[in-house]
PyMOL Python script that loads the backbone (N, CA, C, O; Angstrom):
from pymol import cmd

cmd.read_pdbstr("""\
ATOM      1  N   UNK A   1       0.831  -1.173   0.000  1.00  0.00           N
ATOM      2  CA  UNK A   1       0.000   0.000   0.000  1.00  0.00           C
ATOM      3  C   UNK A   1       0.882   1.245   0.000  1.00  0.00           C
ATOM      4  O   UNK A   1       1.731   1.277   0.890  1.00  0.00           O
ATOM      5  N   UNK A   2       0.836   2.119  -0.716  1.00  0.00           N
ATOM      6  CA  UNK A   2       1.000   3.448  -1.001  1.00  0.00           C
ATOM      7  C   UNK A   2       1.141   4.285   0.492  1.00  0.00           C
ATOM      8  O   UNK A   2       0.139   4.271   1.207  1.00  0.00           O
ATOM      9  N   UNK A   3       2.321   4.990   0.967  1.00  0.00           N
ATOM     10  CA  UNK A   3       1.999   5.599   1.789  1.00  0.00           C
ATOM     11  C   UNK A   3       1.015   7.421   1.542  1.00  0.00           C
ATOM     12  O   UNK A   3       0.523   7.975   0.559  1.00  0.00           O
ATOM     13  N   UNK A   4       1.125   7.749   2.843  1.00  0.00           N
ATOM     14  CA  UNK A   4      -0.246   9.137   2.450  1.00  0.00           C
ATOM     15  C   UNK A   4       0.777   9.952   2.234  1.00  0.00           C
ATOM     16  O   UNK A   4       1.857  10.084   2.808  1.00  0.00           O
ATOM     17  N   UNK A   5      -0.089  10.888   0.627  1.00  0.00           N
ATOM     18  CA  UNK A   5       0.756  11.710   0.472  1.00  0.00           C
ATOM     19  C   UNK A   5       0.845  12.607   1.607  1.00  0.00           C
ATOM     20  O   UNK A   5      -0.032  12.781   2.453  1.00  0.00           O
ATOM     21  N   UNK A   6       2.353  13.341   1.532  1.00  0.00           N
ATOM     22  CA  UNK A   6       2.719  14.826   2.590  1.00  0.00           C
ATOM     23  C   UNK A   6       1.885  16.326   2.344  1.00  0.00           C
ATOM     24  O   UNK A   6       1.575  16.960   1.335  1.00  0.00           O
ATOM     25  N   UNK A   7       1.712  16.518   3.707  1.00  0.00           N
ATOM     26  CA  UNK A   7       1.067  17.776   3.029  1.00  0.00           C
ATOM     27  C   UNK A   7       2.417  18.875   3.275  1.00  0.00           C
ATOM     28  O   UNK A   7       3.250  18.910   4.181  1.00  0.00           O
ATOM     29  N   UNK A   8       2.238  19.714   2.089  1.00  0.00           N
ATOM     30  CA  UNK A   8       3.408  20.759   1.541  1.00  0.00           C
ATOM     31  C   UNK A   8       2.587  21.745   0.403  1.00  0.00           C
ATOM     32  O   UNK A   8       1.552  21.662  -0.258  1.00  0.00           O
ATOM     33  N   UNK A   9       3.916  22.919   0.628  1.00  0.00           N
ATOM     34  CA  UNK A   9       3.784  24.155  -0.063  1.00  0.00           C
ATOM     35  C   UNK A   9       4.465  24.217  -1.270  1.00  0.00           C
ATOM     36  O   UNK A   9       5.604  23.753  -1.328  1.00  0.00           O
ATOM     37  N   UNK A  10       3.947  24.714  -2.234  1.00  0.00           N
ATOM     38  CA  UNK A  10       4.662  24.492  -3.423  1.00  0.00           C
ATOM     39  C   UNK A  10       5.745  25.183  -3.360  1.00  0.00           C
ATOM     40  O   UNK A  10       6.140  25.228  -4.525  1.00  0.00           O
ATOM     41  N   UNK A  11       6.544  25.812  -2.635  1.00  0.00           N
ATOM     42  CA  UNK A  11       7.922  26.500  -2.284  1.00  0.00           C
ATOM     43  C   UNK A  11       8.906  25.293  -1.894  1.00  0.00           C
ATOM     44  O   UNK A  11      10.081  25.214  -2.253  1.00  0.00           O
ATOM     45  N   UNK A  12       8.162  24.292  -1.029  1.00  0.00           N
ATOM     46  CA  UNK A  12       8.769  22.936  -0.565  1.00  0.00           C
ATOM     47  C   UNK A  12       8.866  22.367  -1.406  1.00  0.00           C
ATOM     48  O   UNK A  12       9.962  21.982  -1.814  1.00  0.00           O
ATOM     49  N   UNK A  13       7.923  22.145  -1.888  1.00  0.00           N
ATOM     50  CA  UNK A  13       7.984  21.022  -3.223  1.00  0.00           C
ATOM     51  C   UNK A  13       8.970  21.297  -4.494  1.00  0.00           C
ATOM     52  O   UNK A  13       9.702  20.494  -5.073  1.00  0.00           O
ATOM     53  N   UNK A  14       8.810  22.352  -4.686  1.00  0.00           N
ATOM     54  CA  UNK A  14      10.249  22.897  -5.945  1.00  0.00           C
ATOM     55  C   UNK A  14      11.785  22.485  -5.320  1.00  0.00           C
ATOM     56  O   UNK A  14      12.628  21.830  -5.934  1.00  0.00           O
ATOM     57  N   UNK A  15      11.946  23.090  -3.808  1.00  0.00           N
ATOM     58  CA  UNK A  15      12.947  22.693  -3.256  1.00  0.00           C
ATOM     59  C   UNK A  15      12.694  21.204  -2.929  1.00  0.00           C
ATOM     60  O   UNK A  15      13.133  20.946  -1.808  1.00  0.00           O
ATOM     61  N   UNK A  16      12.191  20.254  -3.475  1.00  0.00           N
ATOM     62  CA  UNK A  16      12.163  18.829  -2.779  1.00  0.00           C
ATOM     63  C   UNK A  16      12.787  18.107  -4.698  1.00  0.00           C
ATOM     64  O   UNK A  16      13.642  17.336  -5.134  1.00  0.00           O
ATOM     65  N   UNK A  17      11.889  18.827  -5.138  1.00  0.00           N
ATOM     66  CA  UNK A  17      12.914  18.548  -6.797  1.00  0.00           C
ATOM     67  C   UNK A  17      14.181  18.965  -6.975  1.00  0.00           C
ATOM     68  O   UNK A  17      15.117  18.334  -7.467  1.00  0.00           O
ATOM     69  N   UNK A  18      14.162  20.038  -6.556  1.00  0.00           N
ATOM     70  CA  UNK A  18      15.599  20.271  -6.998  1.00  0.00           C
ATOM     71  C   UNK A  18      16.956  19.394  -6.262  1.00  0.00           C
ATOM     72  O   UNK A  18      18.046  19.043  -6.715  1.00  0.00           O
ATOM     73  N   UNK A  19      16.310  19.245  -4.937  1.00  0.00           N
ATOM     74  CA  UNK A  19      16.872  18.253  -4.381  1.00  0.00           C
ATOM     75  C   UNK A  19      17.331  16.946  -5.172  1.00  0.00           C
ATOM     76  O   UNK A  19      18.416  16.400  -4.973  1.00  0.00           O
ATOM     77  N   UNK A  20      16.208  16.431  -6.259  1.00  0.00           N
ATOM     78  CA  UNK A  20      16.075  15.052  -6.095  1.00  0.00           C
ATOM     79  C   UNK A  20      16.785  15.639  -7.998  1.00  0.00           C
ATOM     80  O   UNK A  20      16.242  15.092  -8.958  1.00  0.00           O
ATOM     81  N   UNK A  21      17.782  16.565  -8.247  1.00  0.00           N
ATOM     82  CA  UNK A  21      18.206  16.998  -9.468  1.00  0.00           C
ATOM     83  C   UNK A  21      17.736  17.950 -10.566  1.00  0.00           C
ATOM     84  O   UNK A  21      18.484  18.397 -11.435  1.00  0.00           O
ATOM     85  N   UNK A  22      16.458  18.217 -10.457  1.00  0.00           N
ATOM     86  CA  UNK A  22      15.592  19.269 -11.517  1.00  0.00           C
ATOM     87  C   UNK A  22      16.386  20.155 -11.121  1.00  0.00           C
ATOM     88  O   UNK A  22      17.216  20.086 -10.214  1.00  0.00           O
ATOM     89  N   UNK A  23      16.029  21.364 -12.093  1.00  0.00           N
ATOM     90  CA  UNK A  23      16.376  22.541 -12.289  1.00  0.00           C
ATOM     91  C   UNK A  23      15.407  23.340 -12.811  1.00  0.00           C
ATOM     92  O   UNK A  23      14.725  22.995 -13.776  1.00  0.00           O
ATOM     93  N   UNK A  24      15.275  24.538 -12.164  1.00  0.00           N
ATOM     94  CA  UNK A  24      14.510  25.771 -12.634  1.00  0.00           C
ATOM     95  C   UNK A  24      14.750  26.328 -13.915  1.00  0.00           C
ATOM     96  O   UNK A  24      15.754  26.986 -14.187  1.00  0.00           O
ATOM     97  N   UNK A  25      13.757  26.046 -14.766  1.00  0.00           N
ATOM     98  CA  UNK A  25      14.143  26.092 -16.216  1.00  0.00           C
ATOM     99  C   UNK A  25      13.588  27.988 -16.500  1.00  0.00           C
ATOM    100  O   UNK A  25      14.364  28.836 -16.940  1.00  0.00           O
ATOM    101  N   UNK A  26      12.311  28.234 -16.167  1.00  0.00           N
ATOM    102  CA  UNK A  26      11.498  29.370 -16.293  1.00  0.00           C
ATOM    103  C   UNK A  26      10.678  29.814 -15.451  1.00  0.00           C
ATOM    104  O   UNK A  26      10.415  28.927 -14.638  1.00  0.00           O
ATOM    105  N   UNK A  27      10.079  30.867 -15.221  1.00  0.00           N
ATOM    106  CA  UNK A  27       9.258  31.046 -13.916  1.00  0.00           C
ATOM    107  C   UNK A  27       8.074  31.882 -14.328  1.00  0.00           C
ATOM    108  O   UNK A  27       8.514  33.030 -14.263  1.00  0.00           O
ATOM    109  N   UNK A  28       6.204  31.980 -14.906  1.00  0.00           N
ATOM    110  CA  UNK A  28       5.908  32.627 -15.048  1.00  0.00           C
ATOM    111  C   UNK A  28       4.796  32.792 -14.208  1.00  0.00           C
ATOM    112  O   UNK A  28       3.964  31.922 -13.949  1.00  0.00           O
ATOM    113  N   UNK A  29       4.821  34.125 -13.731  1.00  0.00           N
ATOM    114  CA  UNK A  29       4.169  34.276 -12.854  1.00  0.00           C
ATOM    115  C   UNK A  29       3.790  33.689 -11.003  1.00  0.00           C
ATOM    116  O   UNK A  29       4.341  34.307 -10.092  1.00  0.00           O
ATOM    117  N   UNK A  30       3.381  33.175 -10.860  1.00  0.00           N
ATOM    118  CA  UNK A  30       3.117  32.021  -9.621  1.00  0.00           C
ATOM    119  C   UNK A  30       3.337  30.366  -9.842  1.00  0.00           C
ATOM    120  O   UNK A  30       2.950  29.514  -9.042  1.00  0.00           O
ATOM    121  N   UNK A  31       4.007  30.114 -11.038  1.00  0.00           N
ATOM    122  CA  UNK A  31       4.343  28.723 -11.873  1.00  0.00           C
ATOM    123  C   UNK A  31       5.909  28.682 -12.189  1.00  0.00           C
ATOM    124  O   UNK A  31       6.579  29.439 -12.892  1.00  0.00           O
ATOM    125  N   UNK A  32       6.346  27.353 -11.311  1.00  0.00           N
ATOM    126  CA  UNK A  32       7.877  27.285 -11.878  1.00  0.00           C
ATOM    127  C   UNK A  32       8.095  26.014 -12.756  1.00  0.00           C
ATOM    128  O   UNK A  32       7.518  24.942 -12.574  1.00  0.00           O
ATOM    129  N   UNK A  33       8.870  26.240 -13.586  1.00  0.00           N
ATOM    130  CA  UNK A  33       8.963  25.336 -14.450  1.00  0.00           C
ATOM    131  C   UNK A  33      10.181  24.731 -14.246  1.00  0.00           C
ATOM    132  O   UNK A  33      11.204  25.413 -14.297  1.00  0.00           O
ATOM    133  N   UNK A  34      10.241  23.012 -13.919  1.00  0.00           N
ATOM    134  CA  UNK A  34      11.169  22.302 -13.558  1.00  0.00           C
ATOM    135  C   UNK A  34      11.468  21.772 -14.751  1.00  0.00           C
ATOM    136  O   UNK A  34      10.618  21.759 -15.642  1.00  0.00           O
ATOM    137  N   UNK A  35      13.220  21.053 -15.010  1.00  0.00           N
ATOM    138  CA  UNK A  35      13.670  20.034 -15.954  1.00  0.00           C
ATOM    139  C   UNK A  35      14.711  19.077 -15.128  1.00  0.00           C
ATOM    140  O   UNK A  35      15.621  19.516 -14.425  1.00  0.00           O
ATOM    141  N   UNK A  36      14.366  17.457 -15.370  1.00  0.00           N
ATOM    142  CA  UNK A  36      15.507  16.980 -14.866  1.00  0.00           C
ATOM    143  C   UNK A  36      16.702  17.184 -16.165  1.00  0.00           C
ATOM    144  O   UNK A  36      16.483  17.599 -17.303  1.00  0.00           O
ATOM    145  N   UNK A  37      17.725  16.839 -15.697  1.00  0.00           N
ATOM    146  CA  UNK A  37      19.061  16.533 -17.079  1.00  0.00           C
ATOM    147  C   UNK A  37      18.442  15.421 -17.746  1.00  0.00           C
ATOM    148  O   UNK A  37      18.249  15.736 -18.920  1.00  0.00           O
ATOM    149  N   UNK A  38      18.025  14.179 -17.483  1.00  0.00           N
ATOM    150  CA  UNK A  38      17.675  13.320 -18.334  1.00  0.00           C
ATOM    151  C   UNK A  38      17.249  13.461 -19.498  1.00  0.00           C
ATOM    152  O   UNK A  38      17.668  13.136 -20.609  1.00  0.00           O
ATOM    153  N   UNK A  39      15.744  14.353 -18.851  1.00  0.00           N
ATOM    154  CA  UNK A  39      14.963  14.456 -20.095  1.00  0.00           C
ATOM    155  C   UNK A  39      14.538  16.163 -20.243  1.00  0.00           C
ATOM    156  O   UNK A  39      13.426  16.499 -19.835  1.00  0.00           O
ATOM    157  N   UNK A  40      15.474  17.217 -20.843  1.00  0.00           N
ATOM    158  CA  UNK A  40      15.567  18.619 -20.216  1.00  0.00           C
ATOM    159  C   UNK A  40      13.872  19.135 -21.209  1.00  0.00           C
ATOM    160  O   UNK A  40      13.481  20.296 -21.084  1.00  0.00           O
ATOM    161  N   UNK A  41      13.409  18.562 -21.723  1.00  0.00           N
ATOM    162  CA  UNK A  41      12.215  18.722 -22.863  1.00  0.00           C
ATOM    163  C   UNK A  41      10.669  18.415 -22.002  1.00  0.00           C
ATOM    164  O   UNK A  41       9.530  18.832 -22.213  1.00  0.00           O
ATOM    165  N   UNK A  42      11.189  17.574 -21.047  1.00  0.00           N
ATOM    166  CA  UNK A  42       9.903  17.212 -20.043  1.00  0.00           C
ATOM    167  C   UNK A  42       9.909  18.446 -18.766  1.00  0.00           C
ATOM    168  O   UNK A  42      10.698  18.371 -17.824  1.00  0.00           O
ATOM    169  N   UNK A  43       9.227  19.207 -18.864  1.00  0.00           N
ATOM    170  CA  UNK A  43       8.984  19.948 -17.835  1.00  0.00           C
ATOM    171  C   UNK A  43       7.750  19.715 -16.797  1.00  0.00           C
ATOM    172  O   UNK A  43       6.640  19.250 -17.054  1.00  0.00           O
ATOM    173  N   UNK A  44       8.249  20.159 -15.587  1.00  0.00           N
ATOM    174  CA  UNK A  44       7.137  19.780 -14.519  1.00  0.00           C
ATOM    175  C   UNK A  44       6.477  21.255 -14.073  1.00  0.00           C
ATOM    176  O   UNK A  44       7.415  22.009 -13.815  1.00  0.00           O
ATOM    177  N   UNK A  45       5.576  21.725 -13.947  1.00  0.00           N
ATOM    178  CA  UNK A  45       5.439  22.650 -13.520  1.00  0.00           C
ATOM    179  C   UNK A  45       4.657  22.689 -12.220  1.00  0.00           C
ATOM    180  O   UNK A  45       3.653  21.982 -12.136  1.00  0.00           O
ATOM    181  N   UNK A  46       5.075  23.554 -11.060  1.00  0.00           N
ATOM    182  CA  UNK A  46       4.569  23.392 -10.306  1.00  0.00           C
ATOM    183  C   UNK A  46       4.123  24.857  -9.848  1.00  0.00           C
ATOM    184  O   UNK A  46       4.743  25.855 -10.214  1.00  0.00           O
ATOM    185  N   UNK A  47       3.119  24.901  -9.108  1.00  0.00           N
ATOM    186  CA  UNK A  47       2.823  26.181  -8.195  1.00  0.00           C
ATOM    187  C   UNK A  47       3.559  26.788  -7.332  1.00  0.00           C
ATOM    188  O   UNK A  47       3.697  26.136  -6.297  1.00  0.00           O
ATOM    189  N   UNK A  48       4.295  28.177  -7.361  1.00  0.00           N
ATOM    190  CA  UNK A  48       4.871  28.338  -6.280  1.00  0.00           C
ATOM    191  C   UNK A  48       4.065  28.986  -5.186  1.00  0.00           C
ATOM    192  O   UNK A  48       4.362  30.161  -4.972  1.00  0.00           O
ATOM    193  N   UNK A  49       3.411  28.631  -4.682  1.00  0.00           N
ATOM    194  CA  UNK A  49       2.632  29.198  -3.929  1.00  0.00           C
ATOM    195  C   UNK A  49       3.181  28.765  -2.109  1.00  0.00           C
ATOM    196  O   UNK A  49       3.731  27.723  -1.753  1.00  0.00           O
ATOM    197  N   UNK A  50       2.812  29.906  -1.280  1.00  0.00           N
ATOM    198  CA  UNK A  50       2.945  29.519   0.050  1.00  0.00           C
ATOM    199  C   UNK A  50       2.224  28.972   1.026  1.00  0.00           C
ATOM    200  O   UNK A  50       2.477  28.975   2.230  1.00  0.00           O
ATOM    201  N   UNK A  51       1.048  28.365   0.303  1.00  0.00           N
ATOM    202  CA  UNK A  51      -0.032  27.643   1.331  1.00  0.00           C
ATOM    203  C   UNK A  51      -0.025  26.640   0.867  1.00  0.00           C
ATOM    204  O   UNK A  51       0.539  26.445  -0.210  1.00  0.00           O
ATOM    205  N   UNK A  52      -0.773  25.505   1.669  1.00  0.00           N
ATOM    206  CA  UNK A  52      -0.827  24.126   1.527  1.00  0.00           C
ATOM    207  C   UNK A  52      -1.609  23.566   0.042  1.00  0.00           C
ATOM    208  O   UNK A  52      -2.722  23.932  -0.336  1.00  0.00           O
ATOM    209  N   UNK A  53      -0.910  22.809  -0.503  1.00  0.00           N
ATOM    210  CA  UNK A  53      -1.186  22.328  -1.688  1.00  0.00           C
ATOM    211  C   UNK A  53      -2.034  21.406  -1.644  1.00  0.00           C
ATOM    212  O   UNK A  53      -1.882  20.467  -0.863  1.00  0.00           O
ATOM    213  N   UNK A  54      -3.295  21.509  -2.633  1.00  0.00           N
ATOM    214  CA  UNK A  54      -4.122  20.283  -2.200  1.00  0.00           C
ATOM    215  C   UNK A  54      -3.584  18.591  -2.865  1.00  0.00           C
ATOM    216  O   UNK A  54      -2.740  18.192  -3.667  1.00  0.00           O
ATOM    217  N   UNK A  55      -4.396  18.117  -2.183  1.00  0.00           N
ATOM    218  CA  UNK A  55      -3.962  16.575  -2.523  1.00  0.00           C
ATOM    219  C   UNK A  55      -4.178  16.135  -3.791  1.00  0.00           C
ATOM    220  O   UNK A  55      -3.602  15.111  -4.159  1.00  0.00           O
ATOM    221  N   UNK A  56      -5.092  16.875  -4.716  1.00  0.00           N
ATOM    222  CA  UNK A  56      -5.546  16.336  -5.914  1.00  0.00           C
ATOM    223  C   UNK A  56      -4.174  16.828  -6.737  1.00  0.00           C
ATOM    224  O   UNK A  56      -3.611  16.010  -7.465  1.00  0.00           O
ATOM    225  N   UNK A  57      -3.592  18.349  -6.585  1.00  0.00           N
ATOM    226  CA  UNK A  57      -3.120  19.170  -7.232  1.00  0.00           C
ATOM    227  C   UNK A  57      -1.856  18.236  -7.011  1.00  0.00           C
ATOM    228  O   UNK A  57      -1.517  17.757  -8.093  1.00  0.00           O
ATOM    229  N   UNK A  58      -0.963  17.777  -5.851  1.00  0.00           N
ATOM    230  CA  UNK A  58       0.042  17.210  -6.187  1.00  0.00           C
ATOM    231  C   UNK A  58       0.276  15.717  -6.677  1.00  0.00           C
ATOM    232  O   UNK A  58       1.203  15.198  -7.299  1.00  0.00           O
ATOM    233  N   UNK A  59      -1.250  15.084  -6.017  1.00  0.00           N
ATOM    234  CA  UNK A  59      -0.604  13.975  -6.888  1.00  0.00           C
ATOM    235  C   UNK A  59      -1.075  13.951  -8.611  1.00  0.00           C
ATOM    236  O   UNK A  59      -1.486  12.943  -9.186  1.00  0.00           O
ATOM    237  N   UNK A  60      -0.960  14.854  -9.030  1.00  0.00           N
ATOM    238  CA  UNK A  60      -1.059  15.255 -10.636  1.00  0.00           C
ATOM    239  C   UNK A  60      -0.340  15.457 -10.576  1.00  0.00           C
ATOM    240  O   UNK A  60       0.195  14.744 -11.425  1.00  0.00           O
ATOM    241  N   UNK A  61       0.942  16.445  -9.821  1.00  0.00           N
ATOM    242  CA  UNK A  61       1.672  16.903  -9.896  1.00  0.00           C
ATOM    243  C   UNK A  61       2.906  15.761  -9.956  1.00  0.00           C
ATOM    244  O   UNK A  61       3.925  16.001 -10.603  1.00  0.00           O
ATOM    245  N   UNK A  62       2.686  14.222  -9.066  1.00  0.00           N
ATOM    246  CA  UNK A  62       3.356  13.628  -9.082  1.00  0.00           C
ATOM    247  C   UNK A  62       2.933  12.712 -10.071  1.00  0.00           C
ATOM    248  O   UNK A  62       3.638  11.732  -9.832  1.00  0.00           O
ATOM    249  N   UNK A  63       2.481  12.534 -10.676  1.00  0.00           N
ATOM    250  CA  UNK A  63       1.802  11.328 -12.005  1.00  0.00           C
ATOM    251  C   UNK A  63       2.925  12.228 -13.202  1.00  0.00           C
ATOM    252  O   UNK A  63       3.879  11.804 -13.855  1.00  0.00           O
ATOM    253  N   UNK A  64       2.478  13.222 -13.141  1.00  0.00           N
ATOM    254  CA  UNK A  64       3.367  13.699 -14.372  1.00  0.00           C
ATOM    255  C   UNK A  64       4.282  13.556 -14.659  1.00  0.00           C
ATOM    256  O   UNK A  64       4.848  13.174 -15.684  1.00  0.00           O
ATOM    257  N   UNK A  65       4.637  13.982 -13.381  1.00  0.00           N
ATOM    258  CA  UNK A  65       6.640  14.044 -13.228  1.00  0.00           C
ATOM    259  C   UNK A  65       6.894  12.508 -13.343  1.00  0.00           C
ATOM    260  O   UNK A  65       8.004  12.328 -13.843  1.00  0.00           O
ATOM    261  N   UNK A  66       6.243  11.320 -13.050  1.00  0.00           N
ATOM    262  CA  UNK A  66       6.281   9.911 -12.762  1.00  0.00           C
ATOM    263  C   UNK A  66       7.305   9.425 -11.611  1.00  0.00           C
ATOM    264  O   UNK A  66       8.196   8.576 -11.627  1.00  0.00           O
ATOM    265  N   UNK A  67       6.855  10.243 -10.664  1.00  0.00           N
ATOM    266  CA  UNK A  67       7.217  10.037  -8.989  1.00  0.00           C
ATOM    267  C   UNK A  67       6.539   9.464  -8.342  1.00  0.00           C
ATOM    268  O   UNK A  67       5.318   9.613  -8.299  1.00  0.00           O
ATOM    269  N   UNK A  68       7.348   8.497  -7.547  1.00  0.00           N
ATOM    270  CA  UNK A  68       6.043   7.708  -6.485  1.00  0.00           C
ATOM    271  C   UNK A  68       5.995   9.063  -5.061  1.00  0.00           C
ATOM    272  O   UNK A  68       6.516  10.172  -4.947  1.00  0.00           O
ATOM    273  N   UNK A  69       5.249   8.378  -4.338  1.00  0.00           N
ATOM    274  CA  UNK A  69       5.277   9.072  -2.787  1.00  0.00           C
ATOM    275  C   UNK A  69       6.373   8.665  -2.205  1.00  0.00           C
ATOM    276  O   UNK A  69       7.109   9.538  -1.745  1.00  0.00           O
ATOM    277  N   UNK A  70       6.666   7.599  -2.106  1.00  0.00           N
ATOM    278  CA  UNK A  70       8.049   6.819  -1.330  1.00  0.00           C
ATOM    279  C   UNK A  70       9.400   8.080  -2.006  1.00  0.00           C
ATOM    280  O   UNK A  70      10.012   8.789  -1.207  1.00  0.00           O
ATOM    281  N   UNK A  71       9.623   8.141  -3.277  1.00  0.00           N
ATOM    282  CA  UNK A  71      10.252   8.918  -3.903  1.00  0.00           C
ATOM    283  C   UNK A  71      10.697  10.446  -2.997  1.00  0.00           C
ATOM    284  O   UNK A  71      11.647  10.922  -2.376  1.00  0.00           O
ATOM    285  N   UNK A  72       9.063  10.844  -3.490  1.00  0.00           N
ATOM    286  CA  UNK A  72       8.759  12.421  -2.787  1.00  0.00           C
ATOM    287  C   UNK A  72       9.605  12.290  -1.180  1.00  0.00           C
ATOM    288  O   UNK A  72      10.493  13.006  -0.719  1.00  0.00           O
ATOM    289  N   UNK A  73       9.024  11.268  -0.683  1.00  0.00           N
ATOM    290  CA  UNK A  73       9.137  11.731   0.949  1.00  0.00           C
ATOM    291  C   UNK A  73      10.331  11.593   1.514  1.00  0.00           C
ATOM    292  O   UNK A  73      10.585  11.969   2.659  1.00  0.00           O
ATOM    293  N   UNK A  74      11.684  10.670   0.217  1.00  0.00           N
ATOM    294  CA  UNK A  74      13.041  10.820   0.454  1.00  0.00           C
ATOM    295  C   UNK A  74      13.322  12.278   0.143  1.00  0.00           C
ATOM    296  O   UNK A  74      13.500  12.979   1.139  1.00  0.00           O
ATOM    297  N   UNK A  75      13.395  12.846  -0.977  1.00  0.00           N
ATOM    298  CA  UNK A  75      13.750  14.216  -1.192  1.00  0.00           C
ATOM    299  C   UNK A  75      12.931  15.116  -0.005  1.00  0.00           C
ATOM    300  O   UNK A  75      12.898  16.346   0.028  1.00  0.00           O
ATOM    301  N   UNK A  76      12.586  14.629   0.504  1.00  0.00           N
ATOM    302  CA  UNK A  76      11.860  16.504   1.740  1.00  0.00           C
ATOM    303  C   UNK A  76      12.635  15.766   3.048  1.00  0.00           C
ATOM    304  O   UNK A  76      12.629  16.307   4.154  1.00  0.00           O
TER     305      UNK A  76
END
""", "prot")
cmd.dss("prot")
cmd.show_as("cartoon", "prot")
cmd.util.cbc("prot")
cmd.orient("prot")
């Protein structure tokens, strides 16, 4: 079984990628745009926002990127 996702701010969460190698490719507006080196053409974008991110919003956020939770909760 899947552990529960973390609850976090999309300020955390950019810093929990970059951790885990992405890089800040562009930034528009309240949206940062991540690239790992692997694949620098796949971008993740996330909210930078300072309040709690809902649960729907990140695990889209993590389907995309194709991150598990186990993943996520090493990088934070």
């Amino acid at each position: 079984m899947s552990p529960q996702l973390p609850v976090v701010t999309g300020v955390e969460l950019i810093r929990a990628f970059q951790r885990a190698g992405y890089s800040i490719v562009r930034q528009t507006g309240s949206h940062t745009f991540l690239a790992h080196p692997r694949n620098p053409r796949h971008l993740v974008n996330i909210p930078a926002h300072k309040k709690d991110m809902k649960p729907s919003t990140l695990r889209s956020i993590l389907f995309y990127a194709d991150v598990s939770v186990e993943e996520l909760l090493t990088w934070l």
